[in-house]
DSSP file (Angstrom, degrees, kcal/mol; ACC not computed):
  #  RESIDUE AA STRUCTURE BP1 BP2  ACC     N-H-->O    O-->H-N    N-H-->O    O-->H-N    TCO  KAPPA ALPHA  PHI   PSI    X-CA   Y-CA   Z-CA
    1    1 A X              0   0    0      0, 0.0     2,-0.2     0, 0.0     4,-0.1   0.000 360.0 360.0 360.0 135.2    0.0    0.0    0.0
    2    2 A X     >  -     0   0    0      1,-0.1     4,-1.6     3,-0.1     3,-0.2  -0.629 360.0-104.5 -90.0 156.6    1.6    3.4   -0.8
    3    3 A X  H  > S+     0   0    0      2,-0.3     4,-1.2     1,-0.3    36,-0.1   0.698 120.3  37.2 -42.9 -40.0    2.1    6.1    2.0
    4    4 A X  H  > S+     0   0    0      1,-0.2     4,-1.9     2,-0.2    -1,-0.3   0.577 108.9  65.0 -98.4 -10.5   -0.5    8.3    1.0
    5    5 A X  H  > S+     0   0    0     -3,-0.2     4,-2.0     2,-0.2    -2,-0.3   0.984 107.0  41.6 -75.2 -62.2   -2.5    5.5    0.2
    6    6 A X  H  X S+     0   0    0     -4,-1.6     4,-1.7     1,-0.2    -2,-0.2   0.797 112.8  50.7 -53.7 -47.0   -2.6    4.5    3.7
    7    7 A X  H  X S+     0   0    0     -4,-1.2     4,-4.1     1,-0.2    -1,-0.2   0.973 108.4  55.3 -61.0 -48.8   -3.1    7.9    5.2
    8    8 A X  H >< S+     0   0    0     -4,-1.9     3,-1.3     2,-0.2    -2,-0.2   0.872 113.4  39.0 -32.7 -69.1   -5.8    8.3    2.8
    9    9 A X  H >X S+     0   0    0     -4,-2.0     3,-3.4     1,-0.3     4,-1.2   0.872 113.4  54.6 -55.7 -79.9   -7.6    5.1    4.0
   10   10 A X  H 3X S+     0   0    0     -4,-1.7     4,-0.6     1,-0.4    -1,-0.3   0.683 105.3  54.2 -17.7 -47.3   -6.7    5.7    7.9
   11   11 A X  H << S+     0   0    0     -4,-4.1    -1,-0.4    -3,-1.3    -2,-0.2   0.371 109.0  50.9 -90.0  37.7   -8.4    9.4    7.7
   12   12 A X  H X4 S+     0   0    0     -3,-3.4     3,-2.2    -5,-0.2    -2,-0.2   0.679 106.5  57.1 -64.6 -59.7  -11.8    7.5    6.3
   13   13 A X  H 3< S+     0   0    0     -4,-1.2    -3,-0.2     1,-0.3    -2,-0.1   0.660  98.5  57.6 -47.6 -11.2  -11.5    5.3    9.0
   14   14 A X  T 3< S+     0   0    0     -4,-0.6     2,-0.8    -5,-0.4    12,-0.6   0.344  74.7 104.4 -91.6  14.1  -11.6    7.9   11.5
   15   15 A X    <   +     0   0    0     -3,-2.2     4,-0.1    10,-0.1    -1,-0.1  -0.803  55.5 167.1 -93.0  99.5  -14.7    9.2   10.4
   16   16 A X        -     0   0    0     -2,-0.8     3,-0.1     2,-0.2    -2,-0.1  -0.016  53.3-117.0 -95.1-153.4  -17.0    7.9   13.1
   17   17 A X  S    S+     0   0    0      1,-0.1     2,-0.4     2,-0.0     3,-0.1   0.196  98.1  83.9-127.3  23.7  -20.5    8.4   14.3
   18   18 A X    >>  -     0   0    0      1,-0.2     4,-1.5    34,-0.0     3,-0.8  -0.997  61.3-164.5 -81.2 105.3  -18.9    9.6   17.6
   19   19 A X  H >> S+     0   0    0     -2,-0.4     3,-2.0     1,-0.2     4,-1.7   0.982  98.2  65.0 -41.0 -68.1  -17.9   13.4   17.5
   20   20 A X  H 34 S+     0   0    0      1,-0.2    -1,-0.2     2,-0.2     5,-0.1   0.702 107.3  37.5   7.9 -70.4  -16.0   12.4   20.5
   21   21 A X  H X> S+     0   0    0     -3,-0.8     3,-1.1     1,-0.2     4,-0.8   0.807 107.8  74.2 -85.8 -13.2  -13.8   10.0   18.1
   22   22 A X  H <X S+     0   0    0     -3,-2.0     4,-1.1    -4,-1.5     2,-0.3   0.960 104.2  26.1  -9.9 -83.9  -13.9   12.4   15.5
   23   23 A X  H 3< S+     0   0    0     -4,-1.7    -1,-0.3     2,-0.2    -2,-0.2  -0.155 117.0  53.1 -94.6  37.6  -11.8   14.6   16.6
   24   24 A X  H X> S+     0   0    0     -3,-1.1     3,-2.5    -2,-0.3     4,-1.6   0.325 115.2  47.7-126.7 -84.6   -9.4   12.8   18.9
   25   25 A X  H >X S+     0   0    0     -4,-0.8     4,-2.1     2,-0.2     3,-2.0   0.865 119.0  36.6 -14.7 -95.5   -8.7   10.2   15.8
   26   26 A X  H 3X S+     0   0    0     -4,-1.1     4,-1.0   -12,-0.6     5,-0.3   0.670 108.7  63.3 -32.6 -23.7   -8.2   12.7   13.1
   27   27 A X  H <> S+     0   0    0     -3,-2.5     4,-2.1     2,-0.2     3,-0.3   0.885 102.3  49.4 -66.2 -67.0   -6.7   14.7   15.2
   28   28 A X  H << S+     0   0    0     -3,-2.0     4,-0.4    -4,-1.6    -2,-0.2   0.867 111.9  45.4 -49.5 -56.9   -4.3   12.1   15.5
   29   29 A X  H  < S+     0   0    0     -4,-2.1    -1,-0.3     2,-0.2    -2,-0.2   0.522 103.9  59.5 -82.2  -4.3   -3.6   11.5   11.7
   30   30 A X  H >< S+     0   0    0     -4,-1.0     3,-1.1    -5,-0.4    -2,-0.2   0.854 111.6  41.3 -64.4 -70.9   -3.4   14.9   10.7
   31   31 A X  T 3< S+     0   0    0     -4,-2.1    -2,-0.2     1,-0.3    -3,-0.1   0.643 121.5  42.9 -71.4  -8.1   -0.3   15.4   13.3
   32   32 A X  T 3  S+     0   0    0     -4,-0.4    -1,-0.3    -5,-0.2    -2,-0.1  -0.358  76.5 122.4-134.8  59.6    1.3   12.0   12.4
   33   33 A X  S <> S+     0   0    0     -3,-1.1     4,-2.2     2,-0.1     5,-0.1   0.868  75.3  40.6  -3.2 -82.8    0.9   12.1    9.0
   34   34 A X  T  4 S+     0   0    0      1,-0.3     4,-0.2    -4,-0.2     6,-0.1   0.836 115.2  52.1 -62.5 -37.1    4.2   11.8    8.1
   35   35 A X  T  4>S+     0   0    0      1,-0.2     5,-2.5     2,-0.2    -1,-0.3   0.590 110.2  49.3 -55.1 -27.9    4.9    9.3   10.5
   36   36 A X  T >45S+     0   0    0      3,-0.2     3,-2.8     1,-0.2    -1,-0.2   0.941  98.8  60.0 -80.7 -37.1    2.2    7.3    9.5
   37   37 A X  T 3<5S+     0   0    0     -4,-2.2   -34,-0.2     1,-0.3    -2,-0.2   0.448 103.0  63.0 -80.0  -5.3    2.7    7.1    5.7
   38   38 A X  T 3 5S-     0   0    0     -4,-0.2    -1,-0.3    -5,-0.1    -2,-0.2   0.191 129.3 -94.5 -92.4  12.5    6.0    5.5    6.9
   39   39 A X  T X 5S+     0   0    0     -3,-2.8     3,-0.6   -36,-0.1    -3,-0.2   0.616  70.7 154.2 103.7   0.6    4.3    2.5    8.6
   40   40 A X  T 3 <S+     0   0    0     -5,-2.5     4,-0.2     1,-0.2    -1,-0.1  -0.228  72.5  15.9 -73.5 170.9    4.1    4.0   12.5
   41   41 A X  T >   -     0   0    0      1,-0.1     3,-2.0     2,-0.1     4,-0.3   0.663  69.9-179.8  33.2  56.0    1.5    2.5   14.3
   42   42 A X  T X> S+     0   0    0     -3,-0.6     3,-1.2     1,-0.3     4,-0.9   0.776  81.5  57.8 -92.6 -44.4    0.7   -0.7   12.0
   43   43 A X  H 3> S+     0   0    0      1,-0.3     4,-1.1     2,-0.2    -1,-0.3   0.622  84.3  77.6 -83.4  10.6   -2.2   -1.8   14.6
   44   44 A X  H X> S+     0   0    0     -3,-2.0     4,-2.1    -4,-0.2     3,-0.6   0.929  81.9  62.9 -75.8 -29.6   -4.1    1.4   14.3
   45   45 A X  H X> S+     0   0    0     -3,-1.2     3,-1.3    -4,-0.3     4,-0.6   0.989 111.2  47.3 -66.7 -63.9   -5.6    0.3   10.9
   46   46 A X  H >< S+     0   0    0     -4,-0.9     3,-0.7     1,-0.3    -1,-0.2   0.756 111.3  50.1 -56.6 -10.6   -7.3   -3.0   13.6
   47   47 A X  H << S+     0   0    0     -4,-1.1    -1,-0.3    -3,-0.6    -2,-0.2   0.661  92.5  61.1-120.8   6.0   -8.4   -1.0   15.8
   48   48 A X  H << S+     0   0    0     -4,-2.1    -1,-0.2    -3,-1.3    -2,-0.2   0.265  91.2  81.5 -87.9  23.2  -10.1    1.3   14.3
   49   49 A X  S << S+     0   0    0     -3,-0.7     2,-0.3    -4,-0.6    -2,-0.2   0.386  79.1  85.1 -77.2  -8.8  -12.2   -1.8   13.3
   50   50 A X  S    S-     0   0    0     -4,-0.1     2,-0.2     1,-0.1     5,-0.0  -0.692  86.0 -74.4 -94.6 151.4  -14.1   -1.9   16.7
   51   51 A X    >>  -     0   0    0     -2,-0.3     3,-4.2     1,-0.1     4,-1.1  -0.353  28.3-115.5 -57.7 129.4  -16.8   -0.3   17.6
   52   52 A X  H 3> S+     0   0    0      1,-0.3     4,-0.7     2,-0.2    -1,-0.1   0.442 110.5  43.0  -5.7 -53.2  -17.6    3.0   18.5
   53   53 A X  H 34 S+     0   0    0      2,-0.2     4,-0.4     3,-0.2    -1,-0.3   0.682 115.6  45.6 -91.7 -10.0  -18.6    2.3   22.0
   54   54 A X  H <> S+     0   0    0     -3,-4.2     4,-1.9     2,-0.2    -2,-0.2   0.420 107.2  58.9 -94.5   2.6  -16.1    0.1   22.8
   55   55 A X  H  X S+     0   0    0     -4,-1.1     4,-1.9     1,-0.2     5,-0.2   0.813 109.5  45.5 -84.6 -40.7  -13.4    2.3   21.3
   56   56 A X  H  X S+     0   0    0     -4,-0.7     4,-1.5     2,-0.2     3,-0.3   0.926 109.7  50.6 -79.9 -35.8  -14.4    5.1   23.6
   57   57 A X  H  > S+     0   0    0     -4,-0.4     4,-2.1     1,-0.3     3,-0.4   0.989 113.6  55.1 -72.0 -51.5  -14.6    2.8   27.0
   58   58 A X  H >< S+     0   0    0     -4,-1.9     3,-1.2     1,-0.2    -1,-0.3   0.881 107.4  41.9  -2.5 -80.7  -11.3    2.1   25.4
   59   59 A X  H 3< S+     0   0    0     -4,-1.9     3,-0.3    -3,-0.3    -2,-0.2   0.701 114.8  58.5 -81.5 -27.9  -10.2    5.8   25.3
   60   60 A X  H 3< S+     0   0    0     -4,-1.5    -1,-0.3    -3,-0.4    -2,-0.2   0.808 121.5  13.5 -43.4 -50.6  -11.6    6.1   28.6
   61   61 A X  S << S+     0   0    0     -4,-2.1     3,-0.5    -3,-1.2    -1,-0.3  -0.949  76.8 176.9-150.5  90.4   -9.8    3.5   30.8
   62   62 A X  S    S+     0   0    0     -3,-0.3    12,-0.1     1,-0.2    -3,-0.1   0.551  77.2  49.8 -79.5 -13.9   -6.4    2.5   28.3
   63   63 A X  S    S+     0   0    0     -5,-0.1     2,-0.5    11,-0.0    -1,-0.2  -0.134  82.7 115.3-115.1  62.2   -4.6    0.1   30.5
   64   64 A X  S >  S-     0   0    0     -3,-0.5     3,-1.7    -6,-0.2     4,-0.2  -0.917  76.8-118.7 -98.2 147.6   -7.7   -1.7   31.1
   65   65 A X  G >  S+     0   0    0     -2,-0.5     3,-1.8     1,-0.3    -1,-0.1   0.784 104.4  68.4 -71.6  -8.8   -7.2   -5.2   29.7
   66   66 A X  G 3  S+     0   0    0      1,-0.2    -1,-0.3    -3,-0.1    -8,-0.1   0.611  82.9  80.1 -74.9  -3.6   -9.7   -5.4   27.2
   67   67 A X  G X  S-     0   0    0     -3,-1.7     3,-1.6     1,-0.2    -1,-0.2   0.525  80.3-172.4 -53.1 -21.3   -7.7   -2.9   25.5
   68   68 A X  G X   -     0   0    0     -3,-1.8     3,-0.8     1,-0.2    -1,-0.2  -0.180  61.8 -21.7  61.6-129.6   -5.6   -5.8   24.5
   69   69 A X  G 3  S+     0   0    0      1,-0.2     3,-0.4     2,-0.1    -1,-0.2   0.447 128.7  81.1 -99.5  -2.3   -1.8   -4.7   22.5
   70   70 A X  G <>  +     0   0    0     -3,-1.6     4,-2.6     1,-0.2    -1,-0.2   0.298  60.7  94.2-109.4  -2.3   -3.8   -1.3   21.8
   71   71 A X  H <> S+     0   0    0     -3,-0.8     4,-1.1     1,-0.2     5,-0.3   0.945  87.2  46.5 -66.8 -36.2   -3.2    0.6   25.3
   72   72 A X  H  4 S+     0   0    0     -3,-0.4     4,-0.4     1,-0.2    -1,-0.2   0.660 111.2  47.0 -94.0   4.1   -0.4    2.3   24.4
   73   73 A X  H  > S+     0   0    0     -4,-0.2     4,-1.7     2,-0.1    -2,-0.2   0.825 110.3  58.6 -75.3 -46.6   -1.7    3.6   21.0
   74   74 A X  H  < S+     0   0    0     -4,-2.6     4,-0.4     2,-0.2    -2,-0.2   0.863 108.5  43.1 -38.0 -66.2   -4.8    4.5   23.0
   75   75 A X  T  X S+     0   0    0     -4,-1.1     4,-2.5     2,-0.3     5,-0.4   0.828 109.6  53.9 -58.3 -59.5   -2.6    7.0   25.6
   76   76 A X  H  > S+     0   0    0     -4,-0.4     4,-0.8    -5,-0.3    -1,-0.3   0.944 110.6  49.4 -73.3 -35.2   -0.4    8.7   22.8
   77   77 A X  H  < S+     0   0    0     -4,-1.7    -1,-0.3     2,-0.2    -2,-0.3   0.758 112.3  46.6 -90.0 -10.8   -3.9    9.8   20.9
   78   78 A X  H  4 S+     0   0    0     -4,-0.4    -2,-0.2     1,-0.1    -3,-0.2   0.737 107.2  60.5 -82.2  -8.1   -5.6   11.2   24.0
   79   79 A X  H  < S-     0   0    0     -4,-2.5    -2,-0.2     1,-0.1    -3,-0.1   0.795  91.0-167.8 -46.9 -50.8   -2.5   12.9   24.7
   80   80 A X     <  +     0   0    0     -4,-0.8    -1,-0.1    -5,-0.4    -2,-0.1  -0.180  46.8   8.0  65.4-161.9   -2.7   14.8   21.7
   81   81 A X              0   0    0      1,-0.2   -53,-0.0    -4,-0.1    -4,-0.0   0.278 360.0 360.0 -51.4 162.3    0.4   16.7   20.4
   82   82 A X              0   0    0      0, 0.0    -1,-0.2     0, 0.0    -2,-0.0   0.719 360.0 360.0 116.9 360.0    3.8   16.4   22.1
């Protein structure tokens, strides 16, 4: 998949039906762009396969364990820049 190819696809997926994940997600990929189109975070494309509401209990509570290999991806996008 090419770099921009990816990004592309990665901000659709952030398009939720939670403002909430809206803007925390995009947020995300907008400011790691570059970083992204070079492969960073490989498991963000799965886990923005879950659902909405468990993606926010997620974002809620990150080292909970149903958060699975995805807690510290979680942390670094509610952080936001920095």
């Amino acid at each position: 998949m090419a770099a921009t190819e990816r990004v592309r696809k990665l901000k659709w997926l952030c398009r939720r039906g939670m403002k909430e994940l809206d803007i925390l997600l995009e947020r995300f990929v907008i400011e790691n762009e570059v970083l992204l189109a070079q492969g960073a975070w490989p498991e963000l494309e799965s886990m923005l396969e879950t659902e909405d509401d468990i993606l926010w209990d997620w974002f809620q509570n990150p080292d909970a364990p149903s958060t699975g290999p995805y807690g510290d991806l979680l942390k670094k996008i509610s952080r936001g820049p920095g």
